[in-house]
C-alpha positions in Angstrom: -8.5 -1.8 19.7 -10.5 -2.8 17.2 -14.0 -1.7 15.9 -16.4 -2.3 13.1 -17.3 -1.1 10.1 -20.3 -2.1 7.8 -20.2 -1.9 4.4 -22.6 -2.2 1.6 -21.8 -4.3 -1.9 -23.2 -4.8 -5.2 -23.7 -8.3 -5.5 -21.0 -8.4 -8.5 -18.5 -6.9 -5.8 -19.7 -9.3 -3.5 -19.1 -12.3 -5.4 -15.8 -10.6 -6.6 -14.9 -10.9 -2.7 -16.2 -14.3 -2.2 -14.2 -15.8 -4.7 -10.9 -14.2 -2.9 -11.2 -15.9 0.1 -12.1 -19.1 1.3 -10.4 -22.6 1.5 -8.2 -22.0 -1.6 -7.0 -18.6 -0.8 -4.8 -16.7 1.5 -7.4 -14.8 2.6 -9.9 -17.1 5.2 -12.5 -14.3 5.6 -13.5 -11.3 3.2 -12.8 -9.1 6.5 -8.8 -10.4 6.1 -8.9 -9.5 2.6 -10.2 -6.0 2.7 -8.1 -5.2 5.7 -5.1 -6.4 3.2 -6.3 -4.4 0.4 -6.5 -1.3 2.4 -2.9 -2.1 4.1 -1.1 -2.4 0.7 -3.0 1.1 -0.2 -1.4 2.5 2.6 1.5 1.5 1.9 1.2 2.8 -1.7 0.0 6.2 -0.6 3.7 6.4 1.6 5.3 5.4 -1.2 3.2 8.5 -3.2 4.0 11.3 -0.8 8.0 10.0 -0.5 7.9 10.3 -4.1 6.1 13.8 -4.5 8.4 15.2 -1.6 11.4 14.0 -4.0 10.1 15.4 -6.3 9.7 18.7 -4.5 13.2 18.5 -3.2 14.3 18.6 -6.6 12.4 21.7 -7.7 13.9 23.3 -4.7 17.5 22.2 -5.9 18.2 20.1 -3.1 19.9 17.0 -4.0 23.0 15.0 -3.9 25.3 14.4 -7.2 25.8 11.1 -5.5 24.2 7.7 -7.3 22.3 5.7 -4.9 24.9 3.0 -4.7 27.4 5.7 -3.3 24.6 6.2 -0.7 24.1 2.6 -0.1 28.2 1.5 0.0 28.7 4.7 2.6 25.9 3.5 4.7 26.5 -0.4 4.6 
């Protein structure tokens, strides 16, 4: 379910969003756009934590002395 959320802009961030959306962007409403901004920074926090837990699983000495297309060909 949906709910709402105000939020308060400087006019330069204002007309920043303004001139995203409309009738010669993707984006119809500045609602669409900042739901799509916060979306891809989700998505780009996953991406983060996948990479730090990598990360960690190396420091811990697990990992595989296999490339990623060994992976890839013995999954495929």
């Amino acid at each position: 379910m949906a709910s709402s959320m105000n939020l308060s802009l400087t006019r330069e961030l204002r007309d920043f969003v303004n001139s995203r959306t409309g009738d010669a962007s993707p984006y119809a409403t500045p609602s669409e756009y900042l739901r799509d901004l916060i979306r891809r920074d989700m998505e780009s926090q996953g991406t983060v934590e996948h990479v730090m837990r990598g990360l960690n699983d190396l420091a811990q000495g697990r990992y595989s002395e296999k490339s990623i297309l060994d992976i890839a060909e013995e999954n495929g």
